[in-house]
VOPAGU-2260 file (C-alpha; in pm, 1 decimal, decimal comma):
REM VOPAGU-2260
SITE   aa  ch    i         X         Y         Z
SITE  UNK   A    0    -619,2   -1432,0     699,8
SITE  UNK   A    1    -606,2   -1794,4     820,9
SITE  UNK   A    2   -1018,1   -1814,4     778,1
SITE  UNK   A    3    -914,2   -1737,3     397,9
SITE  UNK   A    4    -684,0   -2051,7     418,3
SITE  UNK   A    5    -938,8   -2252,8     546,9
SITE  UNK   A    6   -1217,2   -2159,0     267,3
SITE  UNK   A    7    -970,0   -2184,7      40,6
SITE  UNK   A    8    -900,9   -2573,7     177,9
SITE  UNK   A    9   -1280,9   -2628,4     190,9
SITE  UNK   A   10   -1328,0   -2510,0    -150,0
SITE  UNK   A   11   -1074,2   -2711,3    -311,8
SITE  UNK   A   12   -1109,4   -3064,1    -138,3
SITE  UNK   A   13   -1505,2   -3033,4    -241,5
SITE  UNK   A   14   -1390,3   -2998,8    -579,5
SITE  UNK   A   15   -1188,9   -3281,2    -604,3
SITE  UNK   A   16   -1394,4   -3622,5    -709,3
SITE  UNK   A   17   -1402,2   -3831,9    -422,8
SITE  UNK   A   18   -1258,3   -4196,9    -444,7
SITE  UNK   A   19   -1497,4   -4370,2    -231,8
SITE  UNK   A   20   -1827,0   -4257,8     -17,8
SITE  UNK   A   21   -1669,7   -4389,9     320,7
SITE  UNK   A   22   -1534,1   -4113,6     511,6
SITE  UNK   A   23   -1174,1   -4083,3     452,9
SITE  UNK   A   24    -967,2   -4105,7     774,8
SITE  UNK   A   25    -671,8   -3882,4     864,5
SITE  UNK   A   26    -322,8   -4121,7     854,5
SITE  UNK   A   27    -144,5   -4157,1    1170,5
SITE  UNK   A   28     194,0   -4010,2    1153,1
SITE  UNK   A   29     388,4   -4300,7    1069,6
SITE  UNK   A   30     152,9   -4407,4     782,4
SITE  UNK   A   31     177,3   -4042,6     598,7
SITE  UNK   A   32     388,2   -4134,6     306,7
SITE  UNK   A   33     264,9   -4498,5     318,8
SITE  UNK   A   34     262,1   -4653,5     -20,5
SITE  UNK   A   35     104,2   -5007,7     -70,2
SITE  UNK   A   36     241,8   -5236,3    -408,8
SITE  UNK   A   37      27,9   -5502,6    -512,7
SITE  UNK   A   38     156,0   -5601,3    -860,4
SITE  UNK   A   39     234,3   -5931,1    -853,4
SITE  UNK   A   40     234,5   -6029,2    -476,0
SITE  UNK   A   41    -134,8   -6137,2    -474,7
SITE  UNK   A   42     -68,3   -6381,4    -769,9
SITE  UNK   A   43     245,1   -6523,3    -565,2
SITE  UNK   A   44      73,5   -6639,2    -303,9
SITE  UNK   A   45     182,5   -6279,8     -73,1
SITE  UNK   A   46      -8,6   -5975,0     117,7
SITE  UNK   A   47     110,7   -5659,0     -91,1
SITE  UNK   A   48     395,4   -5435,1      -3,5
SITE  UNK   A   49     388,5   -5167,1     225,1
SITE  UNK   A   50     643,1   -4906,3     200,9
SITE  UNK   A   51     712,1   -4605,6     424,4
SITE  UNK   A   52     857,4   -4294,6     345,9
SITE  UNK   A   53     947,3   -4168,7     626,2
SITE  UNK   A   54    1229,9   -4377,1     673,0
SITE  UNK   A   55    1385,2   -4360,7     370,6
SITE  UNK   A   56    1347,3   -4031,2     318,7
SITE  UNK   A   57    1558,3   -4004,5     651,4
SITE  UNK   A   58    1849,6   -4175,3     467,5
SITE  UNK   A   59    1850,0   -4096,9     119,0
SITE  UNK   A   60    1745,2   -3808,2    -104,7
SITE  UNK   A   61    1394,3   -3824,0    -291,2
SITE  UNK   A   62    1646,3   -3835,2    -649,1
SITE  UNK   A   63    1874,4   -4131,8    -518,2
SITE  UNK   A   64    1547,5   -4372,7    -537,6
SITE  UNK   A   65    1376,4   -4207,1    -828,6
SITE  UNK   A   66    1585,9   -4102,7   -1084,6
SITE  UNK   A   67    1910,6   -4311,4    -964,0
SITE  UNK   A   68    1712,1   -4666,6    -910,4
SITE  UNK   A   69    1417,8   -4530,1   -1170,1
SITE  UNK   A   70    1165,5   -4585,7    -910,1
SITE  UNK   A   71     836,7   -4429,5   -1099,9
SITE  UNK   A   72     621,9   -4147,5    -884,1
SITE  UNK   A   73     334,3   -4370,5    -845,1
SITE  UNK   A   74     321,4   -4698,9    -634,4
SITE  UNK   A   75     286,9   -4973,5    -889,2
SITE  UNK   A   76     424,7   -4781,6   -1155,9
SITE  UNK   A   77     725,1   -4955,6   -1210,4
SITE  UNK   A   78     595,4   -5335,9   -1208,4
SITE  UNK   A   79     891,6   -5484,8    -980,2
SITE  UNK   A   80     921,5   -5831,1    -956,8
SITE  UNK   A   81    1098,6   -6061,9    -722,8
SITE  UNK   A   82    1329,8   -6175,3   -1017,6
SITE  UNK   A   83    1435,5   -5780,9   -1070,5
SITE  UNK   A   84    1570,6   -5732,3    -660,5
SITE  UNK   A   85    1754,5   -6036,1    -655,4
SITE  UNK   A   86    1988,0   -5928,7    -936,6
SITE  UNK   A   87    2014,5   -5618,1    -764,6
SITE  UNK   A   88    1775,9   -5377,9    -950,1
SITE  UNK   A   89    1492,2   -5143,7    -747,9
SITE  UNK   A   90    1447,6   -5262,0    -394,2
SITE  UNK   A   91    1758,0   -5477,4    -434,9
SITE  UNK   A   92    1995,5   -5257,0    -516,9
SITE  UNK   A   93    2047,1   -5137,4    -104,7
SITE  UNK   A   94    1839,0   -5453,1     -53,0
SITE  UNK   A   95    2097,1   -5722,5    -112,9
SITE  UNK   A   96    2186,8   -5855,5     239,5
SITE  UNK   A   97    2548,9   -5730,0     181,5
SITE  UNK   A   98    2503,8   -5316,7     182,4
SITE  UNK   A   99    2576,8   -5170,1     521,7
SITE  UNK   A  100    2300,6   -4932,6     726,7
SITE  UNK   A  101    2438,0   -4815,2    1026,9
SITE  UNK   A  102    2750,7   -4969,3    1206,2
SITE  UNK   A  103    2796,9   -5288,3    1131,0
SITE  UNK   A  104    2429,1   -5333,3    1031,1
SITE  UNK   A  105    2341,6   -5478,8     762,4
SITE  UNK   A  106    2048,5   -5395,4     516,2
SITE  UNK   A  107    1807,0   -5706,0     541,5
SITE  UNK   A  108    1791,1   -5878,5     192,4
SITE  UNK   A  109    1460,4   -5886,1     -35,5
SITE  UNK   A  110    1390,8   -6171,2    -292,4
SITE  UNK   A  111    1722,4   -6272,9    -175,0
SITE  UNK   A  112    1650,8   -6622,3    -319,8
SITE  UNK   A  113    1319,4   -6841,9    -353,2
SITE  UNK   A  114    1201,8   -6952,6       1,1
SITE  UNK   A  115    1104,9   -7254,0     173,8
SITE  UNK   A  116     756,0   -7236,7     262,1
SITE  UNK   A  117     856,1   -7213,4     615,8
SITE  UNK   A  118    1139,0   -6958,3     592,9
SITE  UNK   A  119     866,6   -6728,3     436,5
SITE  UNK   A  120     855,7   -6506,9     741,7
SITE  UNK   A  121    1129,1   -6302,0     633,1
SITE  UNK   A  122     942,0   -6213,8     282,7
SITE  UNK   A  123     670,3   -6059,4     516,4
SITE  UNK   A  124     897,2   -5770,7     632,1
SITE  UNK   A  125     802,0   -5595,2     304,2
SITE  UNK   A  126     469,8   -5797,1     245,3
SITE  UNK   A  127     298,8   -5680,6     550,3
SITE  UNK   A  128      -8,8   -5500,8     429,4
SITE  UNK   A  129    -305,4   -5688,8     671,0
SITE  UNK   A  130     -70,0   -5844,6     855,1
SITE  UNK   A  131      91,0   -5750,6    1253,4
SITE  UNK   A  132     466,1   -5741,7    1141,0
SITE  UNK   A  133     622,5   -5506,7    1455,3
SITE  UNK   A  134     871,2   -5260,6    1272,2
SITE  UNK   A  135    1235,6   -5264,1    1301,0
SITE  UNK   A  136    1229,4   -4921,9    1350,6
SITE  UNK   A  137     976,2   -4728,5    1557,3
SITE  UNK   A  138     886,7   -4387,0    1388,2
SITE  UNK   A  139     797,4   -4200,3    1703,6
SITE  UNK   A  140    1112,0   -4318,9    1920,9
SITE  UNK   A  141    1315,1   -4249,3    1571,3
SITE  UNK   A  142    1168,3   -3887,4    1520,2
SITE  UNK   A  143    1167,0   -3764,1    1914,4
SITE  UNK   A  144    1444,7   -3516,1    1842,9
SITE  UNK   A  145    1336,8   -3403,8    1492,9
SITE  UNK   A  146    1197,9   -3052,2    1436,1
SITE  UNK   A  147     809,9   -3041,4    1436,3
SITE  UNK   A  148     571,6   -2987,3    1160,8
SITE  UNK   A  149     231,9   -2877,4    1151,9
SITE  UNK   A  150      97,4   -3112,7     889,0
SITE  UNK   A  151     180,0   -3461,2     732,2
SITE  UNK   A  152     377,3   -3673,9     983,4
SITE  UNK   A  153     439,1   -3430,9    1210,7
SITE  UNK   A  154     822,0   -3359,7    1126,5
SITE  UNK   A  155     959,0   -3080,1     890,3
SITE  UNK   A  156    1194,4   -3276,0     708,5
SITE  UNK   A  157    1306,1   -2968,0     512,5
SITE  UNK   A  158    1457,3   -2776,2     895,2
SITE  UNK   A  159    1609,1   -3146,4     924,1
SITE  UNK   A  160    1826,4   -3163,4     663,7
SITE  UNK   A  161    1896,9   -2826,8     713,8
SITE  UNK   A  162    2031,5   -2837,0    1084,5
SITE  UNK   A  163    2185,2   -3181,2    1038,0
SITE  UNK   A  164    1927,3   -3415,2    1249,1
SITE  UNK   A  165    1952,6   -3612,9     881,1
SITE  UNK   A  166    2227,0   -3612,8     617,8
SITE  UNK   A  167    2029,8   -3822,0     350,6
SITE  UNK   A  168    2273,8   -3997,5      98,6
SITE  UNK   A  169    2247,5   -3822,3    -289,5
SITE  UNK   A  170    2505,4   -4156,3    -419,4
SITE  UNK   A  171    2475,5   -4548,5    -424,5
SITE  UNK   A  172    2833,1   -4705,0    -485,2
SITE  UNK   A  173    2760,1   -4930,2    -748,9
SITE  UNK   A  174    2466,9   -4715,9    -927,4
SITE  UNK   A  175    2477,3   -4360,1    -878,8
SITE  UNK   A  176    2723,7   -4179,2   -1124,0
SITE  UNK   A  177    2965,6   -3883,1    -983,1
SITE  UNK   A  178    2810,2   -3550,1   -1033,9
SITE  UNK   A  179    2905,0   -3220,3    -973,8
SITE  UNK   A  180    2751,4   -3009,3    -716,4
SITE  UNK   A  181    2456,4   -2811,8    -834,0
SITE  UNK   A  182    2398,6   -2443,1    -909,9
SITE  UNK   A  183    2208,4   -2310,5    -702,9
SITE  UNK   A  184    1942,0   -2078,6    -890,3
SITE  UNK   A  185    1751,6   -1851,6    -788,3
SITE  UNK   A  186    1404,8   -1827,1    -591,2
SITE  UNK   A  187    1118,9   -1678,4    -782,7
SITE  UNK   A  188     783,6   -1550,7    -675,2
SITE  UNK   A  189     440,4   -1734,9    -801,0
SITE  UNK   A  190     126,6   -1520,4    -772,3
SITE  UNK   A  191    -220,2   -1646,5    -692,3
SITE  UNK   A  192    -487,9   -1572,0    -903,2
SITE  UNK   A  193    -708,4   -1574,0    -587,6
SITE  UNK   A  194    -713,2   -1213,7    -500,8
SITE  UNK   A  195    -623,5   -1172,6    -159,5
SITE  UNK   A  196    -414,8   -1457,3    -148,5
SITE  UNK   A  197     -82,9   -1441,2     -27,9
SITE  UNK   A  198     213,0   -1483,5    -317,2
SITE  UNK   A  199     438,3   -1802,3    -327,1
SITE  UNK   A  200     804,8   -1783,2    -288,9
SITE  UNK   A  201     888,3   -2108,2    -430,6
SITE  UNK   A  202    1304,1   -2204,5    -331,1
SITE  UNK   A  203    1511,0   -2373,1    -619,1
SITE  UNK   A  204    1737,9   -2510,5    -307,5
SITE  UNK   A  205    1554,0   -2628,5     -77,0
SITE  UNK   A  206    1429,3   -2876,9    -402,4
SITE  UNK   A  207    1682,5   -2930,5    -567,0
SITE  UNK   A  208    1880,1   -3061,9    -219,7
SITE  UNK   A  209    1609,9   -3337,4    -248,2
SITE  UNK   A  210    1495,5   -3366,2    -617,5
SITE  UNK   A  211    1787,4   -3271,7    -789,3
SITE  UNK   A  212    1647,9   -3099,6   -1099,0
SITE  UNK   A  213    1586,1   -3423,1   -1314,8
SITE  UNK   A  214    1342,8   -3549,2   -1074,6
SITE  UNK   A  215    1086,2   -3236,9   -1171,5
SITE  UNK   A  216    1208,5   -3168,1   -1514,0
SITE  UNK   A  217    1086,5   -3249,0   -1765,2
SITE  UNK   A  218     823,6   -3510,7   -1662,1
SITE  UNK   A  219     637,9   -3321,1   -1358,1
SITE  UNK   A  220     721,3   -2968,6   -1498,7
SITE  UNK   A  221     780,3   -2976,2   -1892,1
SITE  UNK   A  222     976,2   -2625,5   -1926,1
SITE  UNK   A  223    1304,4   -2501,1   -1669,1
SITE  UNK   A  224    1132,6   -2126,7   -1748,9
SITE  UNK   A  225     919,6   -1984,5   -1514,8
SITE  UNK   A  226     537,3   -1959,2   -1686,2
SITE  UNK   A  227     577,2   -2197,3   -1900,5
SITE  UNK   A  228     382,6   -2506,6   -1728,4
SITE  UNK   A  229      50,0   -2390,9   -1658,8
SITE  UNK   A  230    -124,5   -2512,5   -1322,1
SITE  UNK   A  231    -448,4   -2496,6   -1100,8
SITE  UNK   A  232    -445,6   -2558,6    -733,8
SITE  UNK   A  233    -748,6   -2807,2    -802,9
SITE  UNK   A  234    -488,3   -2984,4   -1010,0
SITE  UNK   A  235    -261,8   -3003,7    -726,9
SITE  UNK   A  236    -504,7   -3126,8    -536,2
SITE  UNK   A  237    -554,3   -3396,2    -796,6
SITE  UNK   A  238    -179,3   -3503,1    -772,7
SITE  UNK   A  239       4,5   -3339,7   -1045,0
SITE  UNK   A  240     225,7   -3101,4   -1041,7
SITE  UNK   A  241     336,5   -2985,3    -712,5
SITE  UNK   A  242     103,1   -3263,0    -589,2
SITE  UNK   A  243     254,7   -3501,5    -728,3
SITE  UNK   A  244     505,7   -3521,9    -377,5
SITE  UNK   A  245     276,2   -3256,5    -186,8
SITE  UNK   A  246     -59,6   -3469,7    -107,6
SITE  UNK   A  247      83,0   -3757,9      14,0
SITE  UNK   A  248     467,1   -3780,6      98,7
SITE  UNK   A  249     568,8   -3432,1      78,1
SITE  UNK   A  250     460,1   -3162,6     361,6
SITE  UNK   A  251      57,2   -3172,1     236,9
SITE  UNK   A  252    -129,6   -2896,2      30,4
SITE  UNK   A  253    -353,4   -2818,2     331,8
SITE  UNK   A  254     -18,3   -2671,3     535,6
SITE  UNK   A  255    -143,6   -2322,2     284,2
SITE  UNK   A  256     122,4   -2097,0     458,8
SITE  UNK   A  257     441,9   -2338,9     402,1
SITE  UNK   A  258     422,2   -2185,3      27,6
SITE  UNK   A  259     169,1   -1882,4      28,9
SITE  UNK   A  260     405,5   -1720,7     235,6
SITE  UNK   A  261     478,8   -1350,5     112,5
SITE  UNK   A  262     256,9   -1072,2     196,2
SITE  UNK   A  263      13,5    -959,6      -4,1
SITE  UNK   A  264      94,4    -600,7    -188,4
């Protein structure tokens, strides 16, 4: 069975259009996730924005930043400006210098206020893309005591959450509105049209812990009834769909048995 996985990978990545004719290199676990912004920090004089996952993901649910904050799926899709964190929208809405982290720890302003030339080191905590900026936060000193994964980063965020190594915040004082806890529905089976190919078990709770159900429905999956969106594997590879969060921040398509997981009949 796992040589079938592994065609199945081959088959599937050499159908996808490739996005440049250099050799694509496998990310290092604490650039999984990675998401570089260049908008509008090339014309202001800045490197670009880099933004990992990893460590907000540890903090707050996927939902918090994307429906709460309307952060869009894809990095640059939501054109933020310097003007929009300072008045506490986006990146500025935890990012305000006054919101605590941890202790008594404060959460490091961005676009606090326009900067002296000089002062501009700050700025580069966030614009850091070609640059050496040393992390607050080291991933793998972070992550030692989180549950392994095969794939991705390295860590199965999912058995995180779950045994309480995380407890990622689902409300931002200020933004977020009260809402009442989520029923949980049920988990449904998906079958391949590959024969031979295991069936999916796809869970409603282990998603909706993360995504809500707003953050899927309706713009990644148009109906709430099973059958109704329609869906290739090639066009999960191409980053809709379920690969819209599993290609590049999610656990990745190429970990086959995290969802082809019941036996085949």
């Amino acid at each position: 069975m796992p040589s079938l996985f592994l065609l199945l990978a081959a088959l599937l990545a050499a159908d996808v259009p490739a996005q440049s004719s250099a050799k694509l290199r496998r990310p290092l676990p604490d650039e999984f996730g990675r998401v570089v912004i260049d908008n509008h920090s090339g014309k202001a004089g800045f490197a670009p924005v880099v933004f990992d996952h990893w460590l907000h993901r540890a903090k707050f649910t996927c939902r918090l930043c994307h429906v709460d904050l309307g952060m869009a799926m894809k990095a640059g899709g939501t054109d933020i400006k310097a003007a929009d964190n300072i008045k506490g929208f986006y990146c500025g809405a935890c990012h305000d210098g006054r919101r605590i982290a941890e202790g008594d720890r404060k959460i490091f302003a961005s676009c606090d206020k326009p900067l002296a030339h000089e002062h501009r080191a700050v700025c580069f905590r966030c614009h850091s893309e070609g640059r050496e900026v040393k992390p607050e936060v080291d991933f793998s000193t972070f992550t030692r005591a989180f549950p392994r994964g095969r794939f991705g980063n390295g860590i199965d965020w999912e058995k995180a959450e779950e045994l309480g190594v995380i407890q990622p915040s689902n409300f931002l004082e200020g933004v977020s509105i009260a809402r009442k806890p989520l029923t949980v529905q049920n988990d449904f089976e998906l079958f391949p049209r590959l024969q031979g190919m295991p069936g999916i078990l796809f869970s409603h709770k282990k998603h909706t812990v993360w995504n809500g159900c707003e953050l899927c429905h309706p713009e990644i999956f148009v109906g709430v009834r099973r059958g109704v969106s329609k869906y290739t594997m090639v066009e999960n590879f191409e980053g809709k769909f379920c690969g819209t969060c599993h290609l590049k921040v999610a656990f990745p398509l190429l970990d086959c048995q995290r969802c082809h997981s019941e036996p085949v009949q």
